[in-house]
C-alpha positions as CSV (number, residue, x, y, z in Angstrom):
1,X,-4.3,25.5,-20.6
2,X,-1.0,24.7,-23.0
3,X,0.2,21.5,-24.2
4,X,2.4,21.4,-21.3
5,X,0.5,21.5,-18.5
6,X,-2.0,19.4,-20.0
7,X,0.8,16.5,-20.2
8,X,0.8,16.0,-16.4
9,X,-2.9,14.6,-16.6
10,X,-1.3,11.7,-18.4
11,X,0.8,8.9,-17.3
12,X,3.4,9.5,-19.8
13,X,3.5,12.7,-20.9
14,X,6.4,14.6,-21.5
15,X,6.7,17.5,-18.3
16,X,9.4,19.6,-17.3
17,X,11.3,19.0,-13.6
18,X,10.4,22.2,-12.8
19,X,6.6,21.0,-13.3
20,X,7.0,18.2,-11.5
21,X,9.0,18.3,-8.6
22,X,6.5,20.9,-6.3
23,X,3.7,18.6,-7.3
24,X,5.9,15.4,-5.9
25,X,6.9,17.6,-3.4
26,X,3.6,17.6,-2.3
27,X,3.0,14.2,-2.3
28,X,6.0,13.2,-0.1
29,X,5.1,15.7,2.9
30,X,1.6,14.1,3.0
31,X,2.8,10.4,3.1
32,X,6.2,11.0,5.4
33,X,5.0,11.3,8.8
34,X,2.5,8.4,8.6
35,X,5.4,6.5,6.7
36,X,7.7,6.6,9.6
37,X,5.8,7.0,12.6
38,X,4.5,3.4,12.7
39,X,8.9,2.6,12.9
40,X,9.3,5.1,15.9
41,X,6.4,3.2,18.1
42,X,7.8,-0.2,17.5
43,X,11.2,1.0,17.8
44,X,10.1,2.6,21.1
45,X,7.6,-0.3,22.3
46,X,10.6,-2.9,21.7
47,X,13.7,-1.1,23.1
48,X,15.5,-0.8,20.4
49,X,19.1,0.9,20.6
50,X,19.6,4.4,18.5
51,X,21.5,2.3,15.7
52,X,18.5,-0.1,15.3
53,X,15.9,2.4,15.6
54,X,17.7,4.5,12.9
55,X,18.0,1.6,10.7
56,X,14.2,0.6,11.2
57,X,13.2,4.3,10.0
58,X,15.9,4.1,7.2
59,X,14.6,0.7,5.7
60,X,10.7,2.1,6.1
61,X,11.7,4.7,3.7
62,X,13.5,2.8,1.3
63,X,11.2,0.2,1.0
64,X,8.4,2.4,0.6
65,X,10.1,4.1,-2.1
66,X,11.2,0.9,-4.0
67,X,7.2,-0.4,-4.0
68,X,6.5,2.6,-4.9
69,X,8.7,2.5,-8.4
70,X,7.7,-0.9,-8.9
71,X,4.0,0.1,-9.0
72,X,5.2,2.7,-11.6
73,X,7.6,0.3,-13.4
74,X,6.1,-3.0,-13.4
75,X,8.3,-6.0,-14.0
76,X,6.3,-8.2,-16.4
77,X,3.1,-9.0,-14.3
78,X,4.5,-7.5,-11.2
79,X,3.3,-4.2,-10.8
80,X,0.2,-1.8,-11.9
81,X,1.0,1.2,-13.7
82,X,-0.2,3.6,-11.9
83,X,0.3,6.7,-10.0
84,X,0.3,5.4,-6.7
85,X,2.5,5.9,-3.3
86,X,3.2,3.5,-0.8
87,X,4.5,3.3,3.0
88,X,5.0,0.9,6.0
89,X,1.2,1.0,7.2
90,X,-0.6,1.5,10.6
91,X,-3.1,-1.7,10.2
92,X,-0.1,-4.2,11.3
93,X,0.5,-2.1,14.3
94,X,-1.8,-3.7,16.6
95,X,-0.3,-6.8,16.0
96,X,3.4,-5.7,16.3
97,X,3.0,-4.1,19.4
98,X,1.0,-7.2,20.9
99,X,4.0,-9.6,19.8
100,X,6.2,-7.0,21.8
101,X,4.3,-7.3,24.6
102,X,4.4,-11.1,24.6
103,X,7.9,-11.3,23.6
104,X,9.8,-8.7,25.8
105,X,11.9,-11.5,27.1
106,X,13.6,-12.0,23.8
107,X,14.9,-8.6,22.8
108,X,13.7,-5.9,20.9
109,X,15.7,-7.2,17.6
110,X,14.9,-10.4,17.4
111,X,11.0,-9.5,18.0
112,X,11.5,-7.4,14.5
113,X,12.9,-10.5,13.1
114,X,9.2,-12.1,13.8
115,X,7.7,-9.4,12.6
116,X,9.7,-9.3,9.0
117,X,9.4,-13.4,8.7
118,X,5.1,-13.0,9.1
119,X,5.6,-10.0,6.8
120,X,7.7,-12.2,3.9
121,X,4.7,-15.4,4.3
122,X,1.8,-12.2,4.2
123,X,3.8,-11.1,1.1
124,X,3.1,-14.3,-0.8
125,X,-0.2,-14.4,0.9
126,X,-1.0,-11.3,-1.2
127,X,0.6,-12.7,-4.8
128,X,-1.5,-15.7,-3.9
129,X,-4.7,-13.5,-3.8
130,X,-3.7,-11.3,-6.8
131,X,-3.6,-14.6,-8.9
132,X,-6.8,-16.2,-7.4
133,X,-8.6,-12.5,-7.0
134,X,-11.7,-13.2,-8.8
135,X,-12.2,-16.5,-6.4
136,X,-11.5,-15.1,-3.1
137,X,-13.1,-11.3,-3.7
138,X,-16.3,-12.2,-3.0
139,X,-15.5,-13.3,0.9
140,X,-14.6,-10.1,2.0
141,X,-17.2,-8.1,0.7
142,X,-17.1,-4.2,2.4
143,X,-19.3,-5.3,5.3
144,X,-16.2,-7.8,6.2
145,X,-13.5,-5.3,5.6
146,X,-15.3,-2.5,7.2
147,X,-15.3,-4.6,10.1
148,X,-12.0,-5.0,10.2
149,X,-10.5,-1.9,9.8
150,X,-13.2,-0.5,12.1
151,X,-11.4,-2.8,14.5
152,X,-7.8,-1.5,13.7
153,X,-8.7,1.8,14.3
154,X,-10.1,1.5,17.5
155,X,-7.6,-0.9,19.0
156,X,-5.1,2.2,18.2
157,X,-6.5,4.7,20.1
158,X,-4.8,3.4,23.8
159,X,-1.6,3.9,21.5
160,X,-1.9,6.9,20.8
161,X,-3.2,8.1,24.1
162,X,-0.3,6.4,25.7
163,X,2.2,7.9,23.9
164,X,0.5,11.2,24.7
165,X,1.4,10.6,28.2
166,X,5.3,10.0,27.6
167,X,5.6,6.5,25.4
168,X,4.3,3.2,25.3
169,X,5.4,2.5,28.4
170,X,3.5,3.1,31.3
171,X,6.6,2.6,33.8
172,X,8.8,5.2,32.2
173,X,9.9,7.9,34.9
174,X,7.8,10.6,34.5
175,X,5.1,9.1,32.7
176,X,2.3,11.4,32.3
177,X,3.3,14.4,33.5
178,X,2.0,17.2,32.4
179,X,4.4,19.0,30.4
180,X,4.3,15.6,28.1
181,X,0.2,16.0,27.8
182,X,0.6,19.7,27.2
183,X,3.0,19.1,24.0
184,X,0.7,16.0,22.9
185,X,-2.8,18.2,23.1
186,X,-0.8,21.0,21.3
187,X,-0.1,19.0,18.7
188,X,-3.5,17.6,18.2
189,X,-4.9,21.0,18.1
190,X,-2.6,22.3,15.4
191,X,-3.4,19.5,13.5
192,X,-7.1,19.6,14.2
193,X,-6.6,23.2,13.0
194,X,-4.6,22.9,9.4
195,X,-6.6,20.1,8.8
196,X,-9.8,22.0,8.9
197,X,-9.0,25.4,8.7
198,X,-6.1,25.1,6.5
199,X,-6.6,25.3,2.3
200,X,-4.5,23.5,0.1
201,X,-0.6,22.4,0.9
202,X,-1.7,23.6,4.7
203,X,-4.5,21.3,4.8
204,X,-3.1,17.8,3.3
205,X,0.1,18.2,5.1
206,X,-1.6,18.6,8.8
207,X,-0.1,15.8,10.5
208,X,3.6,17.2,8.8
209,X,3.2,20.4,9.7
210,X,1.3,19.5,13.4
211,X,4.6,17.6,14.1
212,X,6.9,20.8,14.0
213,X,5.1,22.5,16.0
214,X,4.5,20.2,18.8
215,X,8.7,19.4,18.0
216,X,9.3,23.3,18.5
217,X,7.3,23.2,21.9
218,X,9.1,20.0,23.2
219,X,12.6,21.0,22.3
220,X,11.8,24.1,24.7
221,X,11.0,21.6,27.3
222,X,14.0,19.3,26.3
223,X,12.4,16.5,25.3
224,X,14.1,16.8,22.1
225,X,17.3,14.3,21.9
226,X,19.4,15.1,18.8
227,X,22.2,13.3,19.9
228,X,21.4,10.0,17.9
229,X,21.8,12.9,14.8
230,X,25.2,13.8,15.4
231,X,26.4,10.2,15.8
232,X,25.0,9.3,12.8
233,X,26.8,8.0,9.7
234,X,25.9,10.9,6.5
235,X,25.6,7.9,4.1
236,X,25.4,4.1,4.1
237,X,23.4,0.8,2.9
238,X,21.8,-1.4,5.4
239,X,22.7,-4.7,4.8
240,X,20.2,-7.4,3.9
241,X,18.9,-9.1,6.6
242,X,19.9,-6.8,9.2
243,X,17.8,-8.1,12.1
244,X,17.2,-11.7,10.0
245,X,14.0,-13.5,10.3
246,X,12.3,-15.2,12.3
247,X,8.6,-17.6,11.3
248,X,6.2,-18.0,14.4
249,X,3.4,-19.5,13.0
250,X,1.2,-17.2,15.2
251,X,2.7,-14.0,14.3
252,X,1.8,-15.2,10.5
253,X,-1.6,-16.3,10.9
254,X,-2.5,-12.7,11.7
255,X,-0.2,-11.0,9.4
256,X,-2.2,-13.1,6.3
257,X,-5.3,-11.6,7.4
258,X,-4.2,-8.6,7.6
259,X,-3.0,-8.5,4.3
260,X,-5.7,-9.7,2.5
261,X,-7.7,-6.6,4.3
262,X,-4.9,-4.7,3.0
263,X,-4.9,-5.8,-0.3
264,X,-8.7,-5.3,-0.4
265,X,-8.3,-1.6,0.8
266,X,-5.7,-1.3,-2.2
267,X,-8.4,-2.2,-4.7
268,X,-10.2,0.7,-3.3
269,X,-7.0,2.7,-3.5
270,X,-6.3,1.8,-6.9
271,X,-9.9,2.4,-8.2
272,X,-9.8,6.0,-6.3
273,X,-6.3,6.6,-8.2
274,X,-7.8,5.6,-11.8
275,X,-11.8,7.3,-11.2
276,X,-10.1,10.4,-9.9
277,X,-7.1,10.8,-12.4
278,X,-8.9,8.7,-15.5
279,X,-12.2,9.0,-14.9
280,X,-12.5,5.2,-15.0
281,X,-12.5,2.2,-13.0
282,X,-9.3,-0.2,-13.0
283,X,-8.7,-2.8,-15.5
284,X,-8.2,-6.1,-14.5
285,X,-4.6,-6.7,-15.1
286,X,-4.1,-3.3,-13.1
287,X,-5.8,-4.7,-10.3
288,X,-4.1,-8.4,-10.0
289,X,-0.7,-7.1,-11.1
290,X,-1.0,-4.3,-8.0
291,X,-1.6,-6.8,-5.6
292,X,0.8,-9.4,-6.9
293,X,3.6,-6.3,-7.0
294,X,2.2,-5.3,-3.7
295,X,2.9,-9.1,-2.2
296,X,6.1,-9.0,-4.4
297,X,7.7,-5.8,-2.5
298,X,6.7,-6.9,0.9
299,X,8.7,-10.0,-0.1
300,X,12.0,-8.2,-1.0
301,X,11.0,-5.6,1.6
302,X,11.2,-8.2,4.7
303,X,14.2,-9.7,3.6
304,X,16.6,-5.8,3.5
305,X,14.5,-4.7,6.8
306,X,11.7,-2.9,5.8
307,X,8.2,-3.5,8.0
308,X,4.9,-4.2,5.9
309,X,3.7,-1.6,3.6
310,X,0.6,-0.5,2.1
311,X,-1.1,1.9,-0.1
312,X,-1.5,5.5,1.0
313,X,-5.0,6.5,0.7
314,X,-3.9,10.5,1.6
315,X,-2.0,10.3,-1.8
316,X,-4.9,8.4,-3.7
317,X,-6.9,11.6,-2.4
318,X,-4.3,13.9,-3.5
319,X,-5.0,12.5,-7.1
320,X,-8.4,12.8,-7.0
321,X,-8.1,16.4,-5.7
322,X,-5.6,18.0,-8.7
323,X,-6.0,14.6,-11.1
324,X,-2.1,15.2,-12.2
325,X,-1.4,11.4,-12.7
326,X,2.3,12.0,-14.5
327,X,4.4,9.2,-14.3
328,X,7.6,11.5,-13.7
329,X,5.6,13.2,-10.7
330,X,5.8,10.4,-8.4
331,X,9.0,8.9,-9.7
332,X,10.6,11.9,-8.5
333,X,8.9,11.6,-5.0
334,X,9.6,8.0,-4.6
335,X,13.5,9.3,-5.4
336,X,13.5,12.0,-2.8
337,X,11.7,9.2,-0.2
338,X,14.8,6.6,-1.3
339,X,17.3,9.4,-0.5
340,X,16.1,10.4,2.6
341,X,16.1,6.8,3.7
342,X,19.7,6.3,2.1
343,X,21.5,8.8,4.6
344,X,21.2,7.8,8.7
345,X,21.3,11.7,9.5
346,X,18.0,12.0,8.1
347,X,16.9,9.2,9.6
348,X,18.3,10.0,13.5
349,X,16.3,13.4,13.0
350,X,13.4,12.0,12.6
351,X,13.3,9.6,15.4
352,X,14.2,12.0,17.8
353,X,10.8,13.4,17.3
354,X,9.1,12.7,21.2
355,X,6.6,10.2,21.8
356,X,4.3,12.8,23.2
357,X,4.2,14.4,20.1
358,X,4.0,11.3,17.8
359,X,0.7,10.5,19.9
360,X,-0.9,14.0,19.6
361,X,-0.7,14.1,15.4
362,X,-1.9,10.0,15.1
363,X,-4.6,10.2,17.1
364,X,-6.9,12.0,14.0
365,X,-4.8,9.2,11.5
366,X,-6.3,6.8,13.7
367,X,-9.5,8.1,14.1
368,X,-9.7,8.7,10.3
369,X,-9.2,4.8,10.0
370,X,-11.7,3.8,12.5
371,X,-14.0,5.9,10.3
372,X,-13.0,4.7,7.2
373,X,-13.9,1.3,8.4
374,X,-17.4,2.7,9.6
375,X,-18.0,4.0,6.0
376,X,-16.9,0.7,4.5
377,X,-19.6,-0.6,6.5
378,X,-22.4,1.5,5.6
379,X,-22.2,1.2,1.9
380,X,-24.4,-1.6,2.4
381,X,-27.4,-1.4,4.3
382,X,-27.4,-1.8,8.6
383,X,-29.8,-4.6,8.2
384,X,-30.4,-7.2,10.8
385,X,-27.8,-9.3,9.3
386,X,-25.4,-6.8,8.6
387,X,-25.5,-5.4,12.0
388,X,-25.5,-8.6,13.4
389,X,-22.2,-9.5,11.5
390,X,-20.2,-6.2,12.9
391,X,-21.5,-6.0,16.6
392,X,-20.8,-9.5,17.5
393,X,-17.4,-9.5,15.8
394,X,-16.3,-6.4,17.3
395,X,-17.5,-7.5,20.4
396,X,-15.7,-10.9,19.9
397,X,-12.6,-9.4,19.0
398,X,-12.7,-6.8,22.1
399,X,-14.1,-8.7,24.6
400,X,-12.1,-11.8,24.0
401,X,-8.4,-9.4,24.1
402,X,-9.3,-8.1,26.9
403,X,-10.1,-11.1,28.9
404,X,-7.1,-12.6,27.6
405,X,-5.0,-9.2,28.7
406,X,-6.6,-9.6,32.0
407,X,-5.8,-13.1,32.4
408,X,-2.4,-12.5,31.4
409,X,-1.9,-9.9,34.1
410,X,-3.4,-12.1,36.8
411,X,-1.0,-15.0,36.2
412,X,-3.7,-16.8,34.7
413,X,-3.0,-19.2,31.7
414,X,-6.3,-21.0,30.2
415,X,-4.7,-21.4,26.3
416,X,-1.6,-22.7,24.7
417,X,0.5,-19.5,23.9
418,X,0.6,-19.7,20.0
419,X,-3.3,-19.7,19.8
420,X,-2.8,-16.8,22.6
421,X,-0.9,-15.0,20.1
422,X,-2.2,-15.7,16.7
423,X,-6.2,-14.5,18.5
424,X,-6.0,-13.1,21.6
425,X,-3.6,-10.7,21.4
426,X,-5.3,-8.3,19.4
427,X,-8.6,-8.1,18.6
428,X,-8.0,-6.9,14.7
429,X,-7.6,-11.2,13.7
430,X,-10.8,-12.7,16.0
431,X,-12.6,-10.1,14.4
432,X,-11.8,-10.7,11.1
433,X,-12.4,-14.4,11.3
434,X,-15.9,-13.6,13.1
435,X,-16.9,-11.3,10.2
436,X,-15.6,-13.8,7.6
437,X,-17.8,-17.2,8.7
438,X,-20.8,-14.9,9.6
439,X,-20.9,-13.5,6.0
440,X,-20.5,-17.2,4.6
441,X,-23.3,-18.9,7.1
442,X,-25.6,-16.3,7.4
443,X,-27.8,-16.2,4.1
444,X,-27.5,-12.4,2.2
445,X,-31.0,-11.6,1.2
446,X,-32.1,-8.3,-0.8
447,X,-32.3,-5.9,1.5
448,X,-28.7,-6.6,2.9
449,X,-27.3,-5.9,-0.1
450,X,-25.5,-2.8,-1.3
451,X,-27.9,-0.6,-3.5
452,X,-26.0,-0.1,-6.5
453,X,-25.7,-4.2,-6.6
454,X,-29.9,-4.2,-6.1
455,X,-30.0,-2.0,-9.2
456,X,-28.0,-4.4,-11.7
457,X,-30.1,-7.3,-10.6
């Protein structure tokens, strides 16, 4: 192998564009759709007008590509040098849609307005926890986390199963009919097939390439509306505090709690990005100064629009797969995300992609989270305790939600509405908090420990 090629196995090597750009390339296709989709359900769930919708995608993609240059370019303490990509995530979704639900009286805007004031408080949540990490790591150890997660994955599946059917909403006129199922199933089977029949490119861009096709299928049964595209502007900046910001002490209790889970899963992104590309573990600085730039950019992120973002563990795997970790790689795929999200066209395309087919490629994300969360889980053994601590938590969080959803339905009020909101309206947060004070007050003994942890004791 010549000096050249060798150069893209370092951070800072000098590579060619030519080099570089089909390898970021690469990396964009398997962190767009999951990127954006998470903008068209809440766009869709709140009612939002073309314009807004637009403008939702739009900021997603800008703000994932400016944390993704800051991670590469720190500023000072902010930041973690590495080769990392970012994008709005799916683990606030269960949240976002719940505080639709509960808000539908006040407008689909002003409900994103909530949603970017508990992401600016989550945001300093996180910089909070990158400065204290050493002191708070030890509470959500990957039992609690695993839990967690486990919990967001499952609480997406009605989602995508709705969305299947025609959209989020179950009232829509013609709600599962069954040209809408057909397009959503042929859309989970194409991306059931590239992702395990596919090699390569065909194989980490399933849920890209599963998207065209169920698009080409439901344009022939015109569900395809591309007339946001052509009334789109070519070009333009979305001003700062476009749909302003709103602080409802609810919304931000769960959006802190989530983002400490997220920032946990980023440690685990960032040490899958260093083992894989380095062959080494993360240093210290690189950890706190990627959660602190991670907090910072979900900061600057709520206040121009953009919804809460996360690391993308399909890029992480990317690394680990063809260990190029060259610093001009993913500079160049955070620029072609920033210019997609810079021009509305772009933008309008993308959310004119149909619900049905939306739902048939995220249900395998979703399912891939749920089991991400079960192998969290079972890196330490499923003794008493531990099992104890994720079936009762799961079954608070479920069981409680769905009381609280049938309650709600029946006209039956037996809680003040914040604390309905901050725990009962999804189960991800009474979960979380279950999992949390069961690992504190339930004494760890040997054999609930992790096995590499027995060995260094």
């Amino acid at each position: 192998m010549s000096d050249t090629y060798k150069n893209l196995f370092t951070f800072d090597g000098e590579v060619s564009n030519g080099q570089a750009f089909p390898l970021a390339l690469q990396h964009v296709i398997a962190m767009i759709a999951g990127c954006i989709t998470p903008s068209i359900i809440v766009a869709g769930a709140l009612g939002l007008s073309p314009e807004d919708s637009v403008i939702l995608v739009q900021m997603a993609l800008i703000g994932s590509a400016l944390t993704t240059l800051l991670m590469i370019y720190p500023i000072g303490k902010i930041g973690a040098r590495l080769p990392m990509i970012y994008g709005v995530s799916f683990a606030y979704l269960p949240t976002m849609l719940a505080l639709a639900s509960q808000f539908a009286d006040r407008g689909g805007a002003s409900i994103v307005g909530m949603i970017l004031g508990a992401t600016l408080v989550g945001g300093l949540a996180s910089i909070l926890f990158g400065w204290g990490l050493k002191y708070i790591l030890p509470y959500f150890p990957p039992l609690v986390s695993g839990t967690v997660v486990l919990c967001i994955g499952l609480s997406l599946y009605p989602v995508a199963i709705q969305n299947m059917g025609g959209g989020g909403d179950l009232t829509m006129a013609g709600w599962g009919s069954w040209q809408y199922w057909l397009v959503a199933i042929i859309t989970l089977v194409a991306n059931i097939g590239f992702t395990h029949f596919g090699k390569g490119f065909t194989s980490l861009s399933s849920v890209l390439l599963s998207m065209i096709v169920g698009y080409i299928f439901a344009f022939f049964f015109n569900m395809v509306d591309l007339s946001g595209v052509s009334e789109a502007q070519w070009f333009s900046f979305v001003r700062p505090l476009h749909f302003g910001l709103d602080f409802n002490l609810s919304a931000i209790i769960s959006f802190v709690i989530i983002f400490i889970v997220t920032s946990i899963e980023g440690i685990g992104d960032m040490t899958s990005t260093t083992v894989g590309g380095w062959n080494r573990v993360p240093t210290d600085d690189e950890l706190r100064g990627g959660l602190i730039g991670f907090g910072f950019a979900n900061v600057i992120g709520a206040l121009i629009g953009t919804m809460p973002t996360a690391t993308f563990s399909q890029n992480a795997g990317i690394v680990s797969i063809n260990k190029v970790t060259n610093k001009k790689v993913f500079t160049q795929a955070a620029l072609v995300i920033l210019i997609a999200g810079l021009f509305p066209k772009i933008s309008a395309l993308l959310t004119s992609i149909p619900m049905p087919v939306i739902g048939g490629a995220t249900l395998s994300i979703f399912a891939a989270i749920t089991m991400n969360g079960i192998r969290m889980i079972t890196s330490q053994p499923l003794s008493l305790r531990n099992t104890s601590i994720v079936g009762v938590s799961v079954a608070i969080g479920f069981g409680f939600v769905t009381v609280v959803t049938a309650a709600h339905n029946a006209g039956v009020t037996f809680m003040p509405q914040g604390l309905e909101i901050a725990i009962g309206a999804s189960p991800v947060v009474l979960a979380a908090i279950s999992a949390i004070l069961m690992n504190i007050i339930i004494p760890e003994k040997e054999e609930d420990r992790p096995i590499e942890e027995k060995t260094t004791l």
